[in-house]
C-alpha positions in Angstrom: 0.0 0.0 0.0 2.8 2.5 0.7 4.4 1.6 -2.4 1.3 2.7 -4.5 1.4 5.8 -2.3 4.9 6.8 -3.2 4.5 5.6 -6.9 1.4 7.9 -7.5 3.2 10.6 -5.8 6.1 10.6 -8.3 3.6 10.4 -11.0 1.6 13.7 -9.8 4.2 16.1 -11.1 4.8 14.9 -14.2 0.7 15.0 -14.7 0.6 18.3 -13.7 3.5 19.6 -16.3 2.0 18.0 -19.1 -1.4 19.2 -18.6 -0.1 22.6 -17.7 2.1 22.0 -21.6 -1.4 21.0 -23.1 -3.3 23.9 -22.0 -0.7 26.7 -21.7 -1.1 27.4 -26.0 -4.9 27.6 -25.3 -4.9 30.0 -22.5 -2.1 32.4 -24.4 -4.1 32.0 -27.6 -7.4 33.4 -25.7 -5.6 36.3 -24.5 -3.9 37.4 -27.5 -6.0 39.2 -29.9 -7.7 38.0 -32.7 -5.2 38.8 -36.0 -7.4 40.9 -38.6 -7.8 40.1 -42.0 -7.2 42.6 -44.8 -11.2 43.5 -45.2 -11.4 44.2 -41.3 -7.8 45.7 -41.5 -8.1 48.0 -45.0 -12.2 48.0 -45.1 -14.2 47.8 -41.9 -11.8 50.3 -40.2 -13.0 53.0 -41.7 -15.9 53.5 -40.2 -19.5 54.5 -41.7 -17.8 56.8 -43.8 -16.4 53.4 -46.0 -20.4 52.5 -47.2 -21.0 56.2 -48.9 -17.2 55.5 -50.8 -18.2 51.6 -51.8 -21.3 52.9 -53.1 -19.4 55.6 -55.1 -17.0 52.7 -56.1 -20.0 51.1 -57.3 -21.5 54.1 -59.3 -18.3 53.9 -60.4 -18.4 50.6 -62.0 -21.7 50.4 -63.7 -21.0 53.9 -65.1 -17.9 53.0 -66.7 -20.0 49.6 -68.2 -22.4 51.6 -69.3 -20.8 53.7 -71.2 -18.3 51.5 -72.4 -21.6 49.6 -74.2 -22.9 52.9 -75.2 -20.1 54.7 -76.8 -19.3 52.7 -79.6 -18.9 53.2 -83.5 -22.1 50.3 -84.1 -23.6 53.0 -82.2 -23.0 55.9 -84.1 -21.1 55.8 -87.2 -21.2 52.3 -88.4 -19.4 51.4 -91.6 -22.8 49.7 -93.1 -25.2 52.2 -93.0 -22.2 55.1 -94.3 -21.5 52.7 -97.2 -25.5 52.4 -97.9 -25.7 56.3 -97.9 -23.0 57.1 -99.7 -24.7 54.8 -102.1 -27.7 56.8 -102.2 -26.1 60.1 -102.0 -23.7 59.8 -105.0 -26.8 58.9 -107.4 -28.9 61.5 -105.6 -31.2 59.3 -104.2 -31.8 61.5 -101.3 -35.5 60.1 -100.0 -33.9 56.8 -100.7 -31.3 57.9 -98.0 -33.5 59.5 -95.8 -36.1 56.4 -95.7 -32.8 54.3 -95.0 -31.6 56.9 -92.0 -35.4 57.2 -90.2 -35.2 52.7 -90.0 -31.4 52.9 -88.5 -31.0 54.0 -84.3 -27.7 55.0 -85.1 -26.5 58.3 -84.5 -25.5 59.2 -88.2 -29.1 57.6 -88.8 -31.0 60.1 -86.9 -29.0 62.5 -87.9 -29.1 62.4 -91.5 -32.9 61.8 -90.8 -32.9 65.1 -89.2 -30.7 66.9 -91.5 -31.1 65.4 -95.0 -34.7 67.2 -95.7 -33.2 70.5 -95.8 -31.7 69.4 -99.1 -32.5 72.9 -101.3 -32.6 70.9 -105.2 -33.5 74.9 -106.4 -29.7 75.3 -105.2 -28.0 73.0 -107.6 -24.2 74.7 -106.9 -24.4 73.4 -103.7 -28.1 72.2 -102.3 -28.3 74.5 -99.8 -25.1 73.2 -97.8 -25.9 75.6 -95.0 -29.3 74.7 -93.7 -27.4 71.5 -93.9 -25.3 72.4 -91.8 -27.4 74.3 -89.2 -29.4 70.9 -88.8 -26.6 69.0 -88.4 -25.3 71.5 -85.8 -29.2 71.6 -83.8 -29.2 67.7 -83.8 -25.8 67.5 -82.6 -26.4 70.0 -79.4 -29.3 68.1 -78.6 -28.2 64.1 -78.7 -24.8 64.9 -77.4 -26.3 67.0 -74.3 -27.9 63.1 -73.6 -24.8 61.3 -74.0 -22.7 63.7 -72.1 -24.7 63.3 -69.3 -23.6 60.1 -68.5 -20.2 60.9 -69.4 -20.5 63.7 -66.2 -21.7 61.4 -63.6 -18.4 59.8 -63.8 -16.7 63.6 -63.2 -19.6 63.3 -60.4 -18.0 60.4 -58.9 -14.0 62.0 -59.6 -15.3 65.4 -57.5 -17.1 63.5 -54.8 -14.7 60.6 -53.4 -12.3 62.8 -52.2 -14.9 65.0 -50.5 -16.5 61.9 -48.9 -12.4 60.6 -48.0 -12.0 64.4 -46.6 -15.5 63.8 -44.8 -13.8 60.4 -42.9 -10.5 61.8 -42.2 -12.3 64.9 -40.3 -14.7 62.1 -38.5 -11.3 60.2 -37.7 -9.4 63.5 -35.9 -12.6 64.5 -33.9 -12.9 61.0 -32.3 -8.9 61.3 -31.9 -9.2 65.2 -30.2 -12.0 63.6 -28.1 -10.3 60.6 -26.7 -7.6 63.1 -26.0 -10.0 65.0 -24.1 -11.3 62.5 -22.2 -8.1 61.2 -21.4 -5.3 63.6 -21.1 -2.9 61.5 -22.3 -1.2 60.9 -26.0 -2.2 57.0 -25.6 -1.2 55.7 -29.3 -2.9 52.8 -28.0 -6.2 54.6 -28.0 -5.5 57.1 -30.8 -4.4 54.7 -32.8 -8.2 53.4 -34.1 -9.3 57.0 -34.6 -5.8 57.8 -37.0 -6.6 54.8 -39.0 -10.3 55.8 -39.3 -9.1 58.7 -41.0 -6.3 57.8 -43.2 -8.6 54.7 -44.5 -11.4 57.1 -45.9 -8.8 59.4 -47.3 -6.7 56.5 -49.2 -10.4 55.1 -50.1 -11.7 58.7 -51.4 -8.1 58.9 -53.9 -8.3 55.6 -54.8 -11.9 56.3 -56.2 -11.4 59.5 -57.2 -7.9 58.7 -59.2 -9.7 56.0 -61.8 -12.9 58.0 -62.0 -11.0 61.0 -63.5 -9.1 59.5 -65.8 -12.2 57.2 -67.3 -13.7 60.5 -67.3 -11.7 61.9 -70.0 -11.2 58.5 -71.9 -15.3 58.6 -72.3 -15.2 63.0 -73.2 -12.8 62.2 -76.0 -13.8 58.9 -76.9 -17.6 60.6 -77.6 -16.4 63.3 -79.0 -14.0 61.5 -81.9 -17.4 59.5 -82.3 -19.4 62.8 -82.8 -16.5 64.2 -85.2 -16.6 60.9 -87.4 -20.4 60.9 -87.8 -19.9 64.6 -88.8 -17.0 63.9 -91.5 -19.1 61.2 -92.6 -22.4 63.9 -93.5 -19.9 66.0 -94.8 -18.8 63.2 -97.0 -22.3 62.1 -98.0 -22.9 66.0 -98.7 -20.2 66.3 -100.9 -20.9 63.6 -102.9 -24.7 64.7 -103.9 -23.1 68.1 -104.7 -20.4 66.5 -107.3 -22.8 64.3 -109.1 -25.3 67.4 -109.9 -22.5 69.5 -111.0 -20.0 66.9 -112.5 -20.3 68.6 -115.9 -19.0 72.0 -114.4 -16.3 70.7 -112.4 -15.5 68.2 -115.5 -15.2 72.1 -117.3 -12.9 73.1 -115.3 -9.9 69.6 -115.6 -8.7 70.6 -119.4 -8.2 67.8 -121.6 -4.7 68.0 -122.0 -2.2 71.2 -122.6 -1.4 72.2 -126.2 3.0 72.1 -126.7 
C-alpha cells in the first residue's frame, strides 16, 4: 500500500506539467487578440464613412460599363449604314437615304434623318449646304447633351470621393481630439483606431477618385471622336450629292490636255 502511495506521488508532477504544456497554448491564444484580416484591417476600419465611398465605387463601375456599351462606333457611325448612304447620295437618291436613315438607331441615322430634308434641289451649286449644316449643328447639341450626361456622372463620382475621403479623415481627428480630451494622455494605443479611421477614408476617397477621372476623360474624348466621325461622314455624304449634280461644271474646269 505505501508503495502505491509513493508511486502515484512521483507520478503527480509529471501530470501536472504536461497538462499545464497541453493547456498553456490555449490560454495564451485566448488572450492574445484576434489577427485581422485585410477586409477588417483596410475595409471595416474606416468607419460609416467606408459605405458612402463603396457605393461611389460602385456608381463607379456600372457607369464606366455603361458607357463602355454605349459609346461605340455600331452605335454611331457604323461602316454599313455610311456605305449604304453614300450609295444613295452619289446617285442623288436623297428620300432613298433619308427612308434608309429614319429605319437605322444609329447616331448618323438620326441624324441624317434630321438633317437630309433641308436638301434645297433649287440650289443645284451646292443644295443649300448651309441649312445642312445648321441641322446637323441643332441635332448634334441636342443628342450629345444626352450622352454627355452620363459621361458627367463619372466627373460626379472623380469630385465626390475625395470630398467623402476628406468627410472620414475629419470624423477620424474628432474622435482622436476627443479621446484626448477624455483622457489627457497621447495614448497611441487609443489614438491609434481613430488615425486609422481617418487615413482609410482618405486612401479610399483617392483611390476612387484617381480611376474615375481618368475614365472621365477616356469617355469626353472617346464621344467626341465618335461625334466628329459621324460629322466627316455627312460631310462626305454632302459632298458627294453636290459633285454628281454639277459633275459637268467641275469636268469644265480639268482641261483635256495642254497644247506644246
Amino acid at each position: 500500500m505505501i508503495d502505491q502511495i509513493v508511486s502515484r506521488s512521483r507520478r503527480m508532477p509529471a501530470a501536472i506539467v504536461t497538462t499545464a504544456l497541453l493547456t498553456a497554448p490555449a490560454l495564451f491564444a485566448q488572450d492574445a487578440p484576434a489577427e485581422k484580416n485585410a477586409l477588417q484591417k483596410y475595409v471595416l476600419d474606416g468607419g460609416p464613412t467606408m459605405i458612402f465611398i463603396g457605393l461611389a465605387v460602385l456608381a463607379l463601375i456600372a457607369l464606366c460599363v455603361f458607357n463602355f456599351i454605349n459609346l461605340t462606333k455600331s452605335k454611331f457611325c457604323p461602316e454599313d449604314l455610311k456605305m449604304a448612304l453614300m450609295d444613295h447620295m452619289t446617285n442623288c437618291r436623297v428620300r432613298s437615304a433619308i427612308e434608309l436613315a429614319a429605319s437605322h438607331p444609329s447616331y448618323l441615322g438620326r441624324m441624317m434623318a434630321y438633317s437630309l430634308p433641308n436638301i434645297d434641289a433649287t440650289r443645284p451649286e451646292d443644295l443649300g449646304r448651309d441649312q445642312i449644316e445648321d441641322a446637323i449643328a441643332d441635332f448634334s447639341i441636342n443628342e450629345n447633351r444626352k450622352s454627355m450626361t452620363w459621361v458627367n456622372y463619372v466627373s460626379l463620382v472623380a469630385q465626390a470621393a475625395p470630398m467623402l475621403g476628406l468627410l472620414g479623415t475629419v470624423i477620424g481627428m474628432v474622435q482622436a481630439f476627443g479621446i484626448l480630451a477624455e483622457t489627457g494622455n497621447a495614448n497611441p494605443t487609443q489614438l491609434a483606431g481613430s488615425i486609422s479611421v481617418a487615413l482609410l477614408t482618405t486612401m479610399w476617397g483617392l483611390i476612387t477618385a484617381i480611376p474615375s477621372l481618368l475614365a472621365y476623360f477616356f469617355f469626353k474624348n472617346r464621344l467626341n471622336n465618335l461625334v466628329a466621325e459621324c460629322h466627316h461622314a455627312a460631310e462626305d455624304l454632302i459632298n458627294a450629292s453636290v459633285q454628281t449634280v454639277n459633275q459637268d461644271a467641275y469636268l469644265a474646269k480639268i482641261p483635256e490636255g495642254v497644247a506644246v
